[in-house]
Each structure stands twice: as structure tokens, then as C-alpha cells.
C-alpha positions as a Markdown table, in Angstrom:
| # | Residue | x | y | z |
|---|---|---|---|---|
| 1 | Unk | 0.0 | 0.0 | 0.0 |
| 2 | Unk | 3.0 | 2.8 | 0.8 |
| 3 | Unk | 4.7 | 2.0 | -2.7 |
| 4 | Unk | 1.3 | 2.0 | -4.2 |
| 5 | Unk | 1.0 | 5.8 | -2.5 |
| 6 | Unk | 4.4 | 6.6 | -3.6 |
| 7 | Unk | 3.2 | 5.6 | -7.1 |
| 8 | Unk | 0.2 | 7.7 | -6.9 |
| 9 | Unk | 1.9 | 10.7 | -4.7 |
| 10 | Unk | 4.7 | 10.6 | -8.0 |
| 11 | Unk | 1.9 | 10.8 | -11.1 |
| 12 | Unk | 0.3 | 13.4 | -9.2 |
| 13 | Unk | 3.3 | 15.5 | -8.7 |
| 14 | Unk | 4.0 | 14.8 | -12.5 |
| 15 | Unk | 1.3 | 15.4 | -13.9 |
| 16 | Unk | 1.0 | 19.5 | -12.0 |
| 17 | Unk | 4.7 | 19.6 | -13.2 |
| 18 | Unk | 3.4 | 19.2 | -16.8 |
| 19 | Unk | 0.7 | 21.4 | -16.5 |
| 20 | Unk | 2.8 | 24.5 | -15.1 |
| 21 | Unk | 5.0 | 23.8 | -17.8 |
| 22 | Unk | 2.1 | 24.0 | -20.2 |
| 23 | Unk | 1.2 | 26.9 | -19.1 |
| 24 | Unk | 4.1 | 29.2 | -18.9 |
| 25 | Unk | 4.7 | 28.0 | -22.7 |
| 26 | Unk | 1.5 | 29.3 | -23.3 |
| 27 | Unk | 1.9 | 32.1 | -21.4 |
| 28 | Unk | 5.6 | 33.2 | -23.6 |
| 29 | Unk | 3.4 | 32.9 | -26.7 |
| 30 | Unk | 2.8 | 36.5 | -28.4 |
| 31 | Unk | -1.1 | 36.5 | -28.0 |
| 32 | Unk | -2.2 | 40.0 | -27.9 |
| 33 | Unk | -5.4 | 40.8 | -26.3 |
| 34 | Unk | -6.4 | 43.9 | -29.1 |
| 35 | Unk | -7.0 | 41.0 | -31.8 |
| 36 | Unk | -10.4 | 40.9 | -33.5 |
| 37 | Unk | -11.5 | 44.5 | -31.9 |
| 38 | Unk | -11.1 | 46.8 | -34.1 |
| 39 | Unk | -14.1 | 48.3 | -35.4 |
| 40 | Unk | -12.5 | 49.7 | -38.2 |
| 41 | Unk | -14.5 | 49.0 | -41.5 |
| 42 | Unk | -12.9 | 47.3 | -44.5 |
| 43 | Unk | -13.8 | 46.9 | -48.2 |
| 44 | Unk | -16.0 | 44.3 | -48.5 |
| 45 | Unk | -15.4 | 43.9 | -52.0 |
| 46 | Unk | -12.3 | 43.2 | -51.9 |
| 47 | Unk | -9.1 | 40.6 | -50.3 |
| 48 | Unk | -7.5 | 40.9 | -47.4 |
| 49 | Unk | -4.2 | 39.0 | -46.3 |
| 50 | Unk | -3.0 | 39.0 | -43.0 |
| 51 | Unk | 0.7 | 39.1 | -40.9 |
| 52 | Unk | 1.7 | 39.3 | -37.1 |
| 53 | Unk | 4.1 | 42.0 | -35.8 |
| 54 | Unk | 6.8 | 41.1 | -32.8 |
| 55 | Unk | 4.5 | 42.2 | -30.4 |
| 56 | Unk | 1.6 | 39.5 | -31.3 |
| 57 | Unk | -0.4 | 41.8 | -32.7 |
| 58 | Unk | -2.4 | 40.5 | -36.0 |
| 59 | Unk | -3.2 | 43.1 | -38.8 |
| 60 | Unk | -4.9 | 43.1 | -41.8 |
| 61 | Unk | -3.1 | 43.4 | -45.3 |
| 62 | Unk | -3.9 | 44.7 | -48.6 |
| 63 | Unk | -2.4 | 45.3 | -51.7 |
| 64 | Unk | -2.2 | 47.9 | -53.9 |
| 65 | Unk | -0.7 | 48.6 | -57.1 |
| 66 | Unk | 1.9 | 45.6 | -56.6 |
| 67 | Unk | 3.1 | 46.8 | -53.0 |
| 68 | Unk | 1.4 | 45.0 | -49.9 |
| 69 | Unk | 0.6 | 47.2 | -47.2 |
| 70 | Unk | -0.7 | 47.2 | -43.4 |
| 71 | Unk | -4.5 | 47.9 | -44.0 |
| 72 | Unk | -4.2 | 48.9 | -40.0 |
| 73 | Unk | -2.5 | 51.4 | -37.6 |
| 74 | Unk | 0.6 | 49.8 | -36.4 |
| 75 | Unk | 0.2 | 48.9 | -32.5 |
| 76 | Unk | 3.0 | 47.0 | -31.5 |
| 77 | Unk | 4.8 | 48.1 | -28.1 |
| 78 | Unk | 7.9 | 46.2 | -28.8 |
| 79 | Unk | 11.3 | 46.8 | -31.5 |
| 80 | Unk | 11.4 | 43.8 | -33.6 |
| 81 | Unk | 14.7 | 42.3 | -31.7 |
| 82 | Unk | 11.6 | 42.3 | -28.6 |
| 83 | Unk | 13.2 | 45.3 | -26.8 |
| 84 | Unk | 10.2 | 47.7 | -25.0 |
| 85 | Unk | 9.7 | 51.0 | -27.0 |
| 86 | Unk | 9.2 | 53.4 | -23.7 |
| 87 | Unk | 5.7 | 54.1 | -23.5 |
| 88 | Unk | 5.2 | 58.3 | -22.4 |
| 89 | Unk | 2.1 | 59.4 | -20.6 |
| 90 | Unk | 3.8 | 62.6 | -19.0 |
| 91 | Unk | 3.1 | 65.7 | -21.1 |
| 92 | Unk | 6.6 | 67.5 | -20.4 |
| 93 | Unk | 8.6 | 64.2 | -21.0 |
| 94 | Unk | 7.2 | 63.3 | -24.5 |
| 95 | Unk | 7.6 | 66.9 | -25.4 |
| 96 | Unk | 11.5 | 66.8 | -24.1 |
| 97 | Unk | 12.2 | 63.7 | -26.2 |
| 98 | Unk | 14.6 | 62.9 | -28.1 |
| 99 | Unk | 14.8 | 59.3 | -28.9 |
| 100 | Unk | 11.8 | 56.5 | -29.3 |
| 101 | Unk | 8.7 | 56.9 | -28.0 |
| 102 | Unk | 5.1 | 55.4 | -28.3 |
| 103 | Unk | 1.9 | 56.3 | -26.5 |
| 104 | Unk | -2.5 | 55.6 | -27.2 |
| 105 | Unk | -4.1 | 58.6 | -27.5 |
| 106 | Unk | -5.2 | 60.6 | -24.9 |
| 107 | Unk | -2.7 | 57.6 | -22.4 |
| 108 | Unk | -6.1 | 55.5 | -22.9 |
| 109 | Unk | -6.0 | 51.6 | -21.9 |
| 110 | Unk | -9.1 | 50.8 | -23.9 |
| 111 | Unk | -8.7 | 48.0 | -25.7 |
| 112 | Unk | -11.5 | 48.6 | -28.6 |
| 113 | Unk | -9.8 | 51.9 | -29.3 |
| 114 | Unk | -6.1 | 51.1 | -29.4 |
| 115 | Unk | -6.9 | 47.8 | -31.8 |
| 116 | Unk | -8.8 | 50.4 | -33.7 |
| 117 | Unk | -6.9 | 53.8 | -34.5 |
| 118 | Unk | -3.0 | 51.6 | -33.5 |
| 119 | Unk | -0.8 | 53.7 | -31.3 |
| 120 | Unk | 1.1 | 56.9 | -31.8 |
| 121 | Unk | 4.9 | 57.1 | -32.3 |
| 122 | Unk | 7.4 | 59.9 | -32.7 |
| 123 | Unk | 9.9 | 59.3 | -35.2 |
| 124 | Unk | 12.7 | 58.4 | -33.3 |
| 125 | Unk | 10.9 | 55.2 | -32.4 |
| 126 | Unk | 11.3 | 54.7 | -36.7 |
| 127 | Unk | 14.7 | 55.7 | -37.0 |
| 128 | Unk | 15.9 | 53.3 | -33.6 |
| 129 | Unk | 18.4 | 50.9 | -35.2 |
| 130 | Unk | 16.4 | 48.0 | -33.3 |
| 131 | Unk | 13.8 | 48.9 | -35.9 |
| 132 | Unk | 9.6 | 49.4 | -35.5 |
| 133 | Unk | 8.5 | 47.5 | -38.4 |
| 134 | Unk | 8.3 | 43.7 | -38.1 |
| 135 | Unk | 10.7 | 41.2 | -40.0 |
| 136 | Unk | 9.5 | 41.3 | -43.6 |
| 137 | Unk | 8.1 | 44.8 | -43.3 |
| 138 | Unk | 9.8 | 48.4 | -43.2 |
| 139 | Unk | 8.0 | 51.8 | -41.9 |
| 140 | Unk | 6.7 | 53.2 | -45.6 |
| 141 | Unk | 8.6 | 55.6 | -46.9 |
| 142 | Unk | 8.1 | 59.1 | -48.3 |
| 143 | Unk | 8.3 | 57.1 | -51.7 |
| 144 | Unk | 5.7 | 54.8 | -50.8 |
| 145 | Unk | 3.5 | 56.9 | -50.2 |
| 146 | Unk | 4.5 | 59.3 | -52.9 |
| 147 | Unk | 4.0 | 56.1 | -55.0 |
| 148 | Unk | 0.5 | 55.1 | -52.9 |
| 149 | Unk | -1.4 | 58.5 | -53.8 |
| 150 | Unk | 0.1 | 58.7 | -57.9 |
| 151 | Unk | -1.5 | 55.7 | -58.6 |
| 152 | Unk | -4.8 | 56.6 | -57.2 |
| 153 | Unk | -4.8 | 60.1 | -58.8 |
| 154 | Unk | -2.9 | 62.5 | -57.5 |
| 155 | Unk | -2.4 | 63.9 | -53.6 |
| 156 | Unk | -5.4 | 66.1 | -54.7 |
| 157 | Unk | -8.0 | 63.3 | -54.4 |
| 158 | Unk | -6.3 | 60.0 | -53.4 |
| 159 | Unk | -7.4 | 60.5 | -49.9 |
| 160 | Unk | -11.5 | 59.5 | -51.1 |
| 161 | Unk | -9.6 | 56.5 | -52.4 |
| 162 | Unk | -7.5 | 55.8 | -49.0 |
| 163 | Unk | -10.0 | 56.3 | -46.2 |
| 164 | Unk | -12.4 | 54.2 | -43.9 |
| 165 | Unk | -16.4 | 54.6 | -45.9 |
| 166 | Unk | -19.0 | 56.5 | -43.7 |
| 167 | Unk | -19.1 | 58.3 | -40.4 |
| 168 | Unk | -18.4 | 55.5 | -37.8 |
| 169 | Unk | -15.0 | 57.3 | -36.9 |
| 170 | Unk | -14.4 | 60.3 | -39.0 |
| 171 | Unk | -16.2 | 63.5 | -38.1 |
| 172 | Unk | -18.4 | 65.1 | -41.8 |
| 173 | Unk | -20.1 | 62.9 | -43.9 |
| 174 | Unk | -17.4 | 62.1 | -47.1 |
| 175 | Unk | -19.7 | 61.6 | -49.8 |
| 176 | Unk | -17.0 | 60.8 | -52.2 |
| 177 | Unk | -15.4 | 58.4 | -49.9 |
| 178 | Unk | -14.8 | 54.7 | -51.5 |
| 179 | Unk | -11.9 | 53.5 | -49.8 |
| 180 | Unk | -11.5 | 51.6 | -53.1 |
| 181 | Unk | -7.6 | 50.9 | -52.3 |
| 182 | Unk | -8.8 | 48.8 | -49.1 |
| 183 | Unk | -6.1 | 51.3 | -46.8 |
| 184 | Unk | -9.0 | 51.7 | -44.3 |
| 185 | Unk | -7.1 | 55.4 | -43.2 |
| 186 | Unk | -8.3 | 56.4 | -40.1 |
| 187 | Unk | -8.6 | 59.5 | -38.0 |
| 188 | Unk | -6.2 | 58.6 | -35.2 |
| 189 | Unk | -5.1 | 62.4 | -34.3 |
| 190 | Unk | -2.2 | 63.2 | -32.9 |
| 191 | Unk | 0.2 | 64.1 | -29.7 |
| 192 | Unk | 1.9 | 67.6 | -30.0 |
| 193 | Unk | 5.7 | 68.4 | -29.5 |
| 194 | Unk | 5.4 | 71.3 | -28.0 |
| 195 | Unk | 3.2 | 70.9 | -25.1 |
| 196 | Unk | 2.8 | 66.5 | -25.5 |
| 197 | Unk | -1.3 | 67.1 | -25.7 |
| 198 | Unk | -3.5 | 65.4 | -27.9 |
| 199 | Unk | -5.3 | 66.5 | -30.2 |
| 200 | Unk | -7.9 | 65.4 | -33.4 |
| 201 | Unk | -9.1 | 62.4 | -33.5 |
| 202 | Unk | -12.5 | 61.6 | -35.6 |
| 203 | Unk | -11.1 | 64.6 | -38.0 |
| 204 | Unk | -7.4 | 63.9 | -38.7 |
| 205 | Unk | -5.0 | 60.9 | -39.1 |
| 206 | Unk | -1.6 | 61.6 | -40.0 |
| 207 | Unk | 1.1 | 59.3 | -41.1 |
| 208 | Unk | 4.9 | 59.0 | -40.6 |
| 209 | Unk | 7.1 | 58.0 | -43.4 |
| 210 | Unk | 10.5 | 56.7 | -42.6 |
| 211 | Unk | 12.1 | 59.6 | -44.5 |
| 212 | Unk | 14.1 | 62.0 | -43.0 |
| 213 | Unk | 13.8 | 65.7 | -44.6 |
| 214 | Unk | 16.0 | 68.7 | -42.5 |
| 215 | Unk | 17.6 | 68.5 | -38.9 |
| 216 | Unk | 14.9 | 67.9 | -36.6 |
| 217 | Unk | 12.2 | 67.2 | -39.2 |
| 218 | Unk | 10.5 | 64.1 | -41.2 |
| 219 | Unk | 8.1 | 63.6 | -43.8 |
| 220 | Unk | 4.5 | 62.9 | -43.3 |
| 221 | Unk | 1.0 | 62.8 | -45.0 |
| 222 | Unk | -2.1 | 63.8 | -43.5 |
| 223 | Unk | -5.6 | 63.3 | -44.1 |
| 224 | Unk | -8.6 | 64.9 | -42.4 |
| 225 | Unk | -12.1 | 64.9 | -42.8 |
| 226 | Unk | -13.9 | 65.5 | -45.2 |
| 227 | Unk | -11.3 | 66.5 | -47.9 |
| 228 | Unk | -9.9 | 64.0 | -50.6 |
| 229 | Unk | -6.3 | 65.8 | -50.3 |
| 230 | Unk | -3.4 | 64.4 | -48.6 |
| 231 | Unk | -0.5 | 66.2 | -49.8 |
| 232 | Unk | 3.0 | 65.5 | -47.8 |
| 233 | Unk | 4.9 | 67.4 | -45.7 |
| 234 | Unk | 7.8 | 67.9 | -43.4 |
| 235 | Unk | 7.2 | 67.8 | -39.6 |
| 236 | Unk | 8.9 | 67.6 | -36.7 |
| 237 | Unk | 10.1 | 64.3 | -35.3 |
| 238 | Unk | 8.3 | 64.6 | -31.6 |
| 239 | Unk | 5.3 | 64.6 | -33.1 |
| 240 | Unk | 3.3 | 61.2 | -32.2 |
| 241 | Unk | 1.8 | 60.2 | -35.1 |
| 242 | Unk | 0.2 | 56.8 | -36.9 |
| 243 | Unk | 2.0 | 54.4 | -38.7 |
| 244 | Unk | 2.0 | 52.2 | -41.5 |
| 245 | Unk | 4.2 | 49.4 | -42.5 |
| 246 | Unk | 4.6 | 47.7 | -46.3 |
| 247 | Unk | 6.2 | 44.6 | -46.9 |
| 248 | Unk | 9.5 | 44.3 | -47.8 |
């Protein structure tokens, strides 16, 4: 009867051992809690691939014109060697920085709205040698989007072409709104260098590119509601802004 309890006392111990293991692997495994929330909406018409950053995060791809593109606001909270981009509630700090940064507007911790409008990043964060955009991917450049908006018409009107259909997030009624391309742009706002506030979203989204113009400054492209413009521009790097990634 003791061996037999030995026996029994030994499977038991085995058998938690296994489990615990089980469920720390589980635990390591990039599962991000913002999947399947957004409540962005996408073409229907059209087909969507998909790809998973280093943070876990799942996104939604599309292509256009022969380049493949994130069809959502980048989100992840990690570099792609796994390292922790600092993430910056304080007003004063993110307005004093000078190297990466991320942050969800308005420092919220819903999770509807960050798997929705992404997170916002000054540029440091996309010029950090650990590099933002996952393994496969690079931060679009100036060219891709200079590229992007030619071969929908012209800065003057390639935003009816690029943005999210209907009022669900952007502020005015866009009557010539298609989002033919499948981009899904959104109005994610923005966090200010000068003072680290927020400000915008529901009327603006504006967009890094990975391209550096002068000291202190990088190019852009914003859209806001309910024009069909979205010519680019120089801004400076503490701006937090949205990002989006295209495949290598």
C-alpha cells in the first residue's frame, strides 16, 4: 500500500509539473489581447491578407498597385529584436524627447480603441536601429507613399480613395469616400511636441514615413475629414503620429 501511495503521490506531482510547464509556454506565446477588436471597416469587396508583428499583434493586409501594405495602424509596443519601446504618458517628457517613443491617445487603456486607431509614435521610435516595423516589413517611406497617392490620382484626391467609408469614426459625412484601395485610413489624431497634448481624433489621421527631410524634421502625410487631399509634408520628429508598414 506505501509504494502504491508513492506511485500515486509521484503521477500526481507529475502530472502538475506538466501542467505548469504548459502553461508558462502558453503564457511566452505573443497572444495580444487587441486581436479581432477593431471596429474599423474594411472593403468588403475586396481581399485581405493578413501578418503578425513582434508584439503579437495581428493586422490586416492589402495590396495595392503591386506593393502590400498594413491595412491597420501599427500597434505593437515592442522593436522587432523584442526590446520595449518606452511608452510616455507625462506631457513635459514626450515633449522633451529625443529618442523613441510610443503612446494611445489621450494615455487610454481601452482596448477597442487602441486595436482600432493603432498607437502613436514619434519618429525616433522609426529611425531606432532595433527597428519598428516587423521582420518582412519596413515603416513606408516618403516614396511609398508618394507612389501610394500617384497611382490613385494625385495627392489632390487620393485620400477619397485611401479612407475608412461613412461616419463610424471620421467627423463630416465624405460623400466621395470609396476606400477603393482597401487602406481603411483612419482619423487617429495626434500628440503635439510642443506641449505632449492630444489632439484630433474623428477629424485627422496623420502618417509618418520613414524619411528624413531637415535637422529635426520628417516627412508625413495627413488626411482629415472631409477632404480628398493628402499632400505630404515635413514635420517635426516629436510629433506622435500613426504608422503604416509595407512589406519588404
Amino acid at each position: 500500500m506505501r509504494n502504491r501511495s508513492c506511485i500515486y503521490s509521484t503521477i500526481s506531482i507529475a502530472l502538475f509539473l506538466l501542467f505548469v510547464t504548459g502553461c508558462e509556454k502558453d503564457n511566452d506565446s505573443p497572444i495580444n489581447q487587441t486581436n479581432g477588436r477593431t471596429s474599423a471597416i474594411f472593403n468588403p469587396n475586396l481581399t485581405y491578407g493578413t501578418m503578425t508583428d513582434q508584439d503579437g499583434n495581428e493586422y490586416k493586409t492589402i495590396q495595392v498597385n503591386g506593393q502590400i501594405w498594413m491595412a491597420e495602424n501599427l500597434r505593437t509596443t515592442k522593436y522587432r529584436n523584442g526590446d520595449y519601446i518606452p511608452k510616455i504618458i507625462d506631457n513635459n517628457t514626450w515633449s522633451n524627447l529625443t529618442t523613441g517613443a510610443y503612446c494611445n491617445y489621450n494615455n487610454t487603456e481601452n482596448i477597442d480603441t487602441i486595436a482600432t486607431y493603432g498607437r502613436l509614435y514619434n519618429w525616433y521610435a522609426i529611425s531606432d536601429s532595433r527597428k519598428l516595423a516587423p521582420e518582412g516589413w519596413h515603416v513606408a517611406t516618403n516614396t511609398d507613399w508618394k507612389l501610394l497617392t500617384l497611382n490613385l490620382g494625385g495627392e489632390d484626391v487620393a485620400a477619397f480613395k485611401l479612407k475608412e467609408k461613412g461616419e463610424s469614426h471620421w467627423y463630416g459625412f465624405g460623400e466621395y469616400v470609396t476606400n477603393e484601395s482597401g487602406m481603411t485610413i483612419l482619423p487617429s489624431g495626434l500628440r503635439s511636441p510642443s506641449d505632449g497634448t492630444f489632439c484630433c481624433m474623428g477629424g485627422k489621421g496623420i502618417y509618418w514615413s520613414s524619411t528624413q527631410g531637415d535637422d529635426g524634421y520628417a516627412w508625413c502625410i495627413p488626411f482629415s475629414s472631409p477632404g480628398g487631399d493628402c499632400v505630404r509634408r515635413l514635420n517635426h520628429m516629436k510629433y506622435g503620429y500613426a504608422i503604416r508598414c509595407v512589406k519588404d
